[in-house]
C-alpha positions as CSV (number, residue, x, y, z in Angstrom):
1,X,0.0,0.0,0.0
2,X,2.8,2.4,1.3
3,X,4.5,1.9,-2.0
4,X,1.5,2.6,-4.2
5,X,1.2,6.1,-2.4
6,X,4.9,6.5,-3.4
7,X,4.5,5.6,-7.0
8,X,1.4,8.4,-7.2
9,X,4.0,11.2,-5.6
10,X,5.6,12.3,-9.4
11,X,1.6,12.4,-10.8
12,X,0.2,14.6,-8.3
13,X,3.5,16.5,-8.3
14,X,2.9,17.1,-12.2
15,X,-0.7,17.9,-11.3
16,X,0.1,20.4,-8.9
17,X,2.7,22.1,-11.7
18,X,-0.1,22.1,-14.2
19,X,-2.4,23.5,-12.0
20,X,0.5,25.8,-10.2
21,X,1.5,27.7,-14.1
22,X,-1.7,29.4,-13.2
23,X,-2.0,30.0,-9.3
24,X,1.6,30.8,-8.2
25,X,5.1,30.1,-9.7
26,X,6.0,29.1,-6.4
27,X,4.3,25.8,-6.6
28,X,5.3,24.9,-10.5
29,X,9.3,25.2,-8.9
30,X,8.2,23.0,-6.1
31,X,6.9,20.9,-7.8
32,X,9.5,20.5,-10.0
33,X,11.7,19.8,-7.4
34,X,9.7,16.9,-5.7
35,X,9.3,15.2,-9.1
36,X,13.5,15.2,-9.5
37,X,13.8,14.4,-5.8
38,X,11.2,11.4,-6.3
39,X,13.7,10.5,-9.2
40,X,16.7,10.4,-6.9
41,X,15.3,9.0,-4.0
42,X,12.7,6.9,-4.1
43,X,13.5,5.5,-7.2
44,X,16.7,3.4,-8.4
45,X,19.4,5.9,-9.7
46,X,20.6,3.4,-11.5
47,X,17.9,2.2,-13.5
48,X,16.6,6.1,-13.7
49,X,19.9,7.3,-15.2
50,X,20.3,3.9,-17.5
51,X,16.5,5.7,-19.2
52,X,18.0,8.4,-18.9
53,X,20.8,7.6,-21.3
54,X,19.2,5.2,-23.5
55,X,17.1,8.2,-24.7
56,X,18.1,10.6,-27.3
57,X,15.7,12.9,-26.6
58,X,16.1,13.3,-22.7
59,X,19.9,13.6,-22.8
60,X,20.1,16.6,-26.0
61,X,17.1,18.6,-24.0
62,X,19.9,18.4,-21.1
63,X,22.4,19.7,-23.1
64,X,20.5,23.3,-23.7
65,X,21.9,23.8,-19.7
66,X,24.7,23.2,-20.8
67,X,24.9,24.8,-23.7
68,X,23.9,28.1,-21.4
69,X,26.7,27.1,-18.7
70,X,29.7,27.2,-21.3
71,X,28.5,30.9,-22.4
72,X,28.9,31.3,-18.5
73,X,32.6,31.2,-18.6
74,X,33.0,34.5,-21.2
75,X,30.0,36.2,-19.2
76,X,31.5,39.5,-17.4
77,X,28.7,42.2,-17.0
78,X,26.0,41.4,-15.0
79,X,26.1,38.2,-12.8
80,X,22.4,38.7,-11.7
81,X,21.6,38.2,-15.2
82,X,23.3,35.3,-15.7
83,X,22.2,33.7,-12.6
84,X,18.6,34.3,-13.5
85,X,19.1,32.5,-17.0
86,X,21.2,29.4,-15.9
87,X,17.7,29.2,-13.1
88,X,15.9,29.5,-15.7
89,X,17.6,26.6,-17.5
90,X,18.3,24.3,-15.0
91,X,14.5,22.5,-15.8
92,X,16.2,21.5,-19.1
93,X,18.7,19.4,-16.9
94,X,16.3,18.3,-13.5
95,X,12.8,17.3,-15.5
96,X,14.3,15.0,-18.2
97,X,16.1,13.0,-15.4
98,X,13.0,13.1,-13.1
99,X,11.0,12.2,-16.3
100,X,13.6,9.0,-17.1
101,X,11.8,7.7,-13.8
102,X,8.5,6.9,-15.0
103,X,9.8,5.1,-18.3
104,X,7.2,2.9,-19.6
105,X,5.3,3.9,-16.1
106,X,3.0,7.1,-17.7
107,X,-0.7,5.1,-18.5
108,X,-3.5,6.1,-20.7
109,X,-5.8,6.7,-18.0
110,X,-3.2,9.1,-16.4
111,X,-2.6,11.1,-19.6
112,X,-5.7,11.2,-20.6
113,X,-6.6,12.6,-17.0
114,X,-3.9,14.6,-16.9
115,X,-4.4,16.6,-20.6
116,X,-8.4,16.9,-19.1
117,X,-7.6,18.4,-15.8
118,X,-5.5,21.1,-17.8
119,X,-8.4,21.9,-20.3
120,X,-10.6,22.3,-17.4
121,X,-7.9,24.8,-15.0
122,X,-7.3,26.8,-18.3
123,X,-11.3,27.0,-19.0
124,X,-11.9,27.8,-15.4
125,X,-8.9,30.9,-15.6
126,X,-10.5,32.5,-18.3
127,X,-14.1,32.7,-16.6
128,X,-12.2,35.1,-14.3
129,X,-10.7,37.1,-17.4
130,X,-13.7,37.3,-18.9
131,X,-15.3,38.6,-16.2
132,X,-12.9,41.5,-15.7
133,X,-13.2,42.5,-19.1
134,X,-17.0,42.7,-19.0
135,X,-16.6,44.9,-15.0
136,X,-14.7,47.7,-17.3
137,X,-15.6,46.8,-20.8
138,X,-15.1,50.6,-22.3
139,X,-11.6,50.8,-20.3
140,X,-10.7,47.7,-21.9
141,X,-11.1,48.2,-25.5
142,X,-9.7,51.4,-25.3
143,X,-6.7,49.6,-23.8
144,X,-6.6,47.8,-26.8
145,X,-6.7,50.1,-29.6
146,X,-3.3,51.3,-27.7
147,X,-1.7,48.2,-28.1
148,X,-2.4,46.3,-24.8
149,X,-4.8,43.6,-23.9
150,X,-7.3,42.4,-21.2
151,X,-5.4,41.0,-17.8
152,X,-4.6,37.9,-17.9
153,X,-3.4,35.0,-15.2
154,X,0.3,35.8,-16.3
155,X,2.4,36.7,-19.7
156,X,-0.7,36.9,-22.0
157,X,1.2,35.7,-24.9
158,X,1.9,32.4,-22.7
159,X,-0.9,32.1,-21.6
160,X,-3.0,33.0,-25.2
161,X,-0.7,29.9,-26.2
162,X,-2.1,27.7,-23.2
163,X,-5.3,28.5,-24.0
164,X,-4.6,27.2,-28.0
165,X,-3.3,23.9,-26.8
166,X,-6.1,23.7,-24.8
167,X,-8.7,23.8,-27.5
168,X,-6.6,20.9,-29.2
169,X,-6.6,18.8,-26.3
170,X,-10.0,19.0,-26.5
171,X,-10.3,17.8,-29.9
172,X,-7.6,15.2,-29.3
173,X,-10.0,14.1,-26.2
174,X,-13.4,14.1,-27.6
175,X,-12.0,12.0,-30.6
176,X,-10.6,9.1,-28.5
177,X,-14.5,9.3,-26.8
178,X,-12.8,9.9,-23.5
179,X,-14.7,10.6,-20.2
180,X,-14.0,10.2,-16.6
181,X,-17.0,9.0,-15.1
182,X,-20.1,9.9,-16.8
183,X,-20.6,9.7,-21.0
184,X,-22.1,13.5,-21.0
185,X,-18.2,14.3,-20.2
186,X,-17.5,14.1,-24.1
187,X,-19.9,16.8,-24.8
188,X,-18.5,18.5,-21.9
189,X,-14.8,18.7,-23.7
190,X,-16.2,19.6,-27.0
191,X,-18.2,22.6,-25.4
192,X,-14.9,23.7,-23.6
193,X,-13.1,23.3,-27.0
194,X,-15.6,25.7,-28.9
195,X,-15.8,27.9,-25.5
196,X,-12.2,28.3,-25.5
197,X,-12.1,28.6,-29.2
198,X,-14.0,32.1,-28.8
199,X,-12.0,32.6,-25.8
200,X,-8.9,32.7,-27.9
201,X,-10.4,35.3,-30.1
202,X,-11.5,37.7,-27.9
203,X,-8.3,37.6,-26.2
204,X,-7.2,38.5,-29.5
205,X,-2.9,37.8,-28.7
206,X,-1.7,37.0,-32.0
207,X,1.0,34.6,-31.2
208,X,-2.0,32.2,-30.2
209,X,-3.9,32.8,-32.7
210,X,-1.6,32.3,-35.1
211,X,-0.7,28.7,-33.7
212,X,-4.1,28.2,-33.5
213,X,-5.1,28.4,-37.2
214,X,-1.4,26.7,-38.3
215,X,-3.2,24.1,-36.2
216,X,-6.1,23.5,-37.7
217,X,-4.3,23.9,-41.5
218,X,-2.2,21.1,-39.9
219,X,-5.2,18.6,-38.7
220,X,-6.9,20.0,-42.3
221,X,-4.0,18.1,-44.5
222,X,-3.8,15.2,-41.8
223,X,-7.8,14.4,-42.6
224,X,-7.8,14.8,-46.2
225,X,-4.2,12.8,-46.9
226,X,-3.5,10.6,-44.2
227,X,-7.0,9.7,-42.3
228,X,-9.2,10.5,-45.9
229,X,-11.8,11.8,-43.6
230,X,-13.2,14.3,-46.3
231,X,-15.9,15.6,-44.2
232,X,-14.0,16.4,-41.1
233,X,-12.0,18.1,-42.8
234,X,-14.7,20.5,-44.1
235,X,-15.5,21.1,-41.5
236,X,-12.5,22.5,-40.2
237,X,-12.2,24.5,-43.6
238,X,-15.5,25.8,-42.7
239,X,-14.0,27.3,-39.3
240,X,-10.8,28.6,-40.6
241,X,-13.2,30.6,-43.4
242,X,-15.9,31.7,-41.1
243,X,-14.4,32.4,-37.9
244,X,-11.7,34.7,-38.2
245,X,-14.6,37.1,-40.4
246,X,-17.2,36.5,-37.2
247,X,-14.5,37.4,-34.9
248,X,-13.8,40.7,-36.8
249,X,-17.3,41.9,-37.0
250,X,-18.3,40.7,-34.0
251,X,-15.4,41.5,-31.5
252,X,-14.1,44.6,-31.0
253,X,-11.1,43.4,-29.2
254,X,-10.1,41.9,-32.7
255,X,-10.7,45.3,-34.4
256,X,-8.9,47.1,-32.7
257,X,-6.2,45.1,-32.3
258,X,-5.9,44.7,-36.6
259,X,-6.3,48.4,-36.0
260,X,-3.4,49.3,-33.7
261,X,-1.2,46.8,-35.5
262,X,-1.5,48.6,-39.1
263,X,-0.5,51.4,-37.4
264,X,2.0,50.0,-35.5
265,X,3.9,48.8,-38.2
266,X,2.8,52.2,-40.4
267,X,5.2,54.0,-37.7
268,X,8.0,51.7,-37.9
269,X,8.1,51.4,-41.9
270,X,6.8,55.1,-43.0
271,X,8.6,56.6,-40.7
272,X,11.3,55.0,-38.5
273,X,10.0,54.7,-35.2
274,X,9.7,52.2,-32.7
275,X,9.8,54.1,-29.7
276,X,6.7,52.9,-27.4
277,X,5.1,50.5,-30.3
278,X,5.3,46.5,-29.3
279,X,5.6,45.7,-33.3
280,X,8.3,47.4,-33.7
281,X,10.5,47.1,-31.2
282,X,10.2,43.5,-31.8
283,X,11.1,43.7,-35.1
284,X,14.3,46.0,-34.3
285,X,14.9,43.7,-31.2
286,X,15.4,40.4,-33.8
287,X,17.4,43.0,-36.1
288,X,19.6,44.0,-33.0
289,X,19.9,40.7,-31.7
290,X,21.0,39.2,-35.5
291,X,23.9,41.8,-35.6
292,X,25.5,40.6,-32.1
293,X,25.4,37.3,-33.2
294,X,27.5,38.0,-36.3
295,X,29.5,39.8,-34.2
296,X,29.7,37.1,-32.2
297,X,29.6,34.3,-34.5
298,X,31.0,31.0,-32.6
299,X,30.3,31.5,-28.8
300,X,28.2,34.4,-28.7
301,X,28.6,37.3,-26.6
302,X,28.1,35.4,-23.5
303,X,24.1,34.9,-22.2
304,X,25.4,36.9,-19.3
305,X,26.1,39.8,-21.1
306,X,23.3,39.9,-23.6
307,X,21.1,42.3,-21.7
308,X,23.8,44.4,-22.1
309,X,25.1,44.4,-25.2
310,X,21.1,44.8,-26.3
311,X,20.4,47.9,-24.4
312,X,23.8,49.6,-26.4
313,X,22.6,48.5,-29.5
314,X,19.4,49.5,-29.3
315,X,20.4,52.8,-27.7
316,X,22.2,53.8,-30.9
317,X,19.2,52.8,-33.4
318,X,17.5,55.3,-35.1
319,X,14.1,53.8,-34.4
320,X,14.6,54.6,-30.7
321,X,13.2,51.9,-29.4
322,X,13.1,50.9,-25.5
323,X,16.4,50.2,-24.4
324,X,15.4,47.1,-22.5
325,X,13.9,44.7,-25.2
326,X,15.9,41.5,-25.8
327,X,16.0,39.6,-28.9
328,X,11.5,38.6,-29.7
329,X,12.7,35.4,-31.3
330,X,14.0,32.4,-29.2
331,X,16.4,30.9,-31.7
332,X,17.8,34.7,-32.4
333,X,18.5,35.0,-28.5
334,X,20.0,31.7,-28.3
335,X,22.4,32.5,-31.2
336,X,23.5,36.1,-29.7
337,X,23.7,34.9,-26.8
338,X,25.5,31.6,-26.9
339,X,26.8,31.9,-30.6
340,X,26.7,29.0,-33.6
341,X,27.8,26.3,-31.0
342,X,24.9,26.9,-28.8
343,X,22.5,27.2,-31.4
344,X,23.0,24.0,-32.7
345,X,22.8,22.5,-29.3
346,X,19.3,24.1,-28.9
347,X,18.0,23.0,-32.0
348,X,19.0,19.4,-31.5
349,X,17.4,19.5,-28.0
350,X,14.3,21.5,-29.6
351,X,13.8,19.3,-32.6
352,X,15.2,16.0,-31.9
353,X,11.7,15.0,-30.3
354,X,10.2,15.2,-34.0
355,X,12.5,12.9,-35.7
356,X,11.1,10.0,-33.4
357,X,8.3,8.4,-35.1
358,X,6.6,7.5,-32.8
359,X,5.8,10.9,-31.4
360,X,4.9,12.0,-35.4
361,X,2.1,9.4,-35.1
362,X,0.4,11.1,-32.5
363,X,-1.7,14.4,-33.4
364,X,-1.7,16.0,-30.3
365,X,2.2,16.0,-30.1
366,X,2.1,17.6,-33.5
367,X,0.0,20.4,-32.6
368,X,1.9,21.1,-29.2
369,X,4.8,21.5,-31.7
370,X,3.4,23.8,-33.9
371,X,2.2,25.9,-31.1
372,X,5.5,26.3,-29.5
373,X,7.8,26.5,-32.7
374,X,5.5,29.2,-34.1
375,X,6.2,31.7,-31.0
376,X,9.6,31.0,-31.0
377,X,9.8,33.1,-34.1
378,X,7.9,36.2,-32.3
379,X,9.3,35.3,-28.7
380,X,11.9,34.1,-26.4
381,X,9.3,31.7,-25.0
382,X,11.8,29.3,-23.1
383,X,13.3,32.3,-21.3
384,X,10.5,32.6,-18.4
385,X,9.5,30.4,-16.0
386,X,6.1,29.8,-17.4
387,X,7.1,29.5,-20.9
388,X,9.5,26.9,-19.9
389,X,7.2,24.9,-17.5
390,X,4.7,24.8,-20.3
391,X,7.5,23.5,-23.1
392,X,9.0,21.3,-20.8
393,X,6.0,19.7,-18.8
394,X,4.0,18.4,-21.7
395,X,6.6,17.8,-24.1
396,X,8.1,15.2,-21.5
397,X,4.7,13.9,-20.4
398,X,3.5,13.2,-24.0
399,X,6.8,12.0,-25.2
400,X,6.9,9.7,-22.0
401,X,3.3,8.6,-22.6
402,X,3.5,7.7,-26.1
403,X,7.1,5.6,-25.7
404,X,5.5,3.6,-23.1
405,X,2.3,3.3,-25.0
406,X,4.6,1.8,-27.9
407,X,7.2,0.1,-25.7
């Protein structure tokens, strides 16, 4: 009995980090940590570290830490800095190893429960947004048409990207006819999926948006050439015509957010400036970031120093923008910051999982990757704690589920 309680510690630990991304970030690091101390302890080492090794996949997500460590040794300015990124990091070394624990151990009725408690915690989380925005509705648009969105449980871009996965774990769900307890439970998920699917526009963050339709373009193709299920998959055509029109007429969080992005961009190509406008900055942020790296072509300029050498850049661009912004694209921050050599080792950590067949095979796992992928090209999504907990979390749990579902 005692060690069935043990074996349900790493479960209810990922549970609580699900559940923690959107209630504190004190409870996602904690735990974190139980899961790796579950790993060490309570667990062989030997046979942990021997799954550890015998997968490709756990040991190059490892090697991003590393990757950031070397760029430690030619990092002088500001130690704070660097501290705060190895942190960062370090769930790219613990959670793979704490993951190698429950090889072959993750079941279908624990995935599947898992994937459904997050659908319902991120459906729950934006009853509360939603609310807000309708106590100061007038306040709230207005916000909008100057660039900023509705409050949100943390980093709305994050969270916006949550919220997209969400909507495919509930198709992913209500395909495999899964319920808990009771049958109604199916149409429970598919009115969360459609909920959240309106959720997502009102919101109106483009990151998830974006993911969201390169999502359903994905699962269009996947119907029509692998599964030939014609009708599904217009029906999904149907959605990617209608909706985005419905949302523009209907929403006037989406207008004004097309609205303040024209002239976003209007400022930054017409005339130069970027000083105060999220578009642009980001755009000269990537620019900034691309010229340190070929400055710094092999090693980088040290992850350390990158906040640094950014705010000099971007203090001498004509587009004046904020002096703050670090490179808005994950792969361009790597590269500055770590150089060619750590670039490649984050790409082999980042894409390795999608050479595995196995994990191709499954649609969920495709979508997840297109979701994340797709902001790295507008953000440095792994460089936050949420960002990373979200990558790291469900990427390990799915990859875990699946090998032992084929083992």
């Amino acid at each position: 009995m005692k060690k069935r309680y043990l074996k349900a510690i790493p479960f209810l630990a990922l549970a609580a980090a699900i559940a923690g991304m959107f209630v504190a970030r004190a409870i996602v690091s904690i735990s974190m940590i139980v899961m790796v101390i579950y790993a060490l302890i309570f667990t062989d080492p030997r046979k942990t570290f021997t799954s550890f090794f015998k997968d490709p996949i756990l040991v190059a997500l490892s090697l991003i830490f590393f990757g950031y460590l070397f760029s430690s040794l030619y990092s002088t300015e500001d130690h704070g800095y660097l501290m705060e990124r190895l942190r960062l990091k370090l769930p790219f070394l613990a959670l793979p190893v704490a993951f190698a624990s429950l090889n072959k151990k993750i079941s279908q009725p624990v995935f599947y429960s898992l994937l459904y408690f997050f659908l319902i915690i991120v459906s729950a989380t934006t009853i509360i947004v939603i609310i807000k925005y309708a106590a100061d509705f007038k306040e709230i648009n207005i916000a909008y048409v100057q660039g900023r969105v509705m409050d949100t449980p943390f980093n709305h871009i994050r969270y916006s990207l949550m919220v997209s996965f969400a909507i495919f774990i509930a198709y992913y769900l209500f395909g495999l006819k899964f319920f808990l307890r009771y049958p109604w439970e199916r149409w429970l998920i598919a009115g969360l999926g459609f909920y959240l699917m309106c959720f997502l526009h009102l919101l109106a963050v483009r990151s998830g948006l974006v993911a969201f339709y390169l999502c359903v373009f994905y699962l269009i193709f996947n119907h029509i050439f692998r599964r030939r299920q014609l009708k599904t998959a217009l029906c999904l055509s149907t959605i990617v015509l209608v909706l985005p029109i419905l949302a523009y007429v209907m929403l006037p969080s989406v207008k004004a957010k097309i609205t303040y992005m024209k002239y976003d961009l209007d400022q930054l190509l017409l005339f130069r400036n970027a000083s105060g406008f999220s578009d642009g900055g980001r755009i000269i942020s990537i620019k900034e970031g691309m010229a340190i790296f070929k400055e710094n072509f092999i090693f980088g300029t040290g992850v350390g120093d990158l906040k640094h050498e950014m705010s000099e850049k971007l203090k001498e661009a004509p587009e004046a923008p904020p002096d703050y912004l670090l490179p808005h694209n994950q792969f361009v921050f790597v590269a500055a910051g770590t150089g060619i050599a750590g670039l490649l080792i984050f790409c082999l950590g980042i894409f390795l999982p999608l050479f595995n067949r196995k994990n191709l095979g499954n649609i969920l796992f495709i979508c997840f990757y297109i979701i994340v992928l797709s902001s790295f090209f507008t953000e440095a999504t792994v460089e936050e704690q949420m960002g990373t907990a979200f990558y790291l979390l469900f990427l390990l749990l799915m990859h875990g589920y699946i090998q032992s579902e084929n083992s």
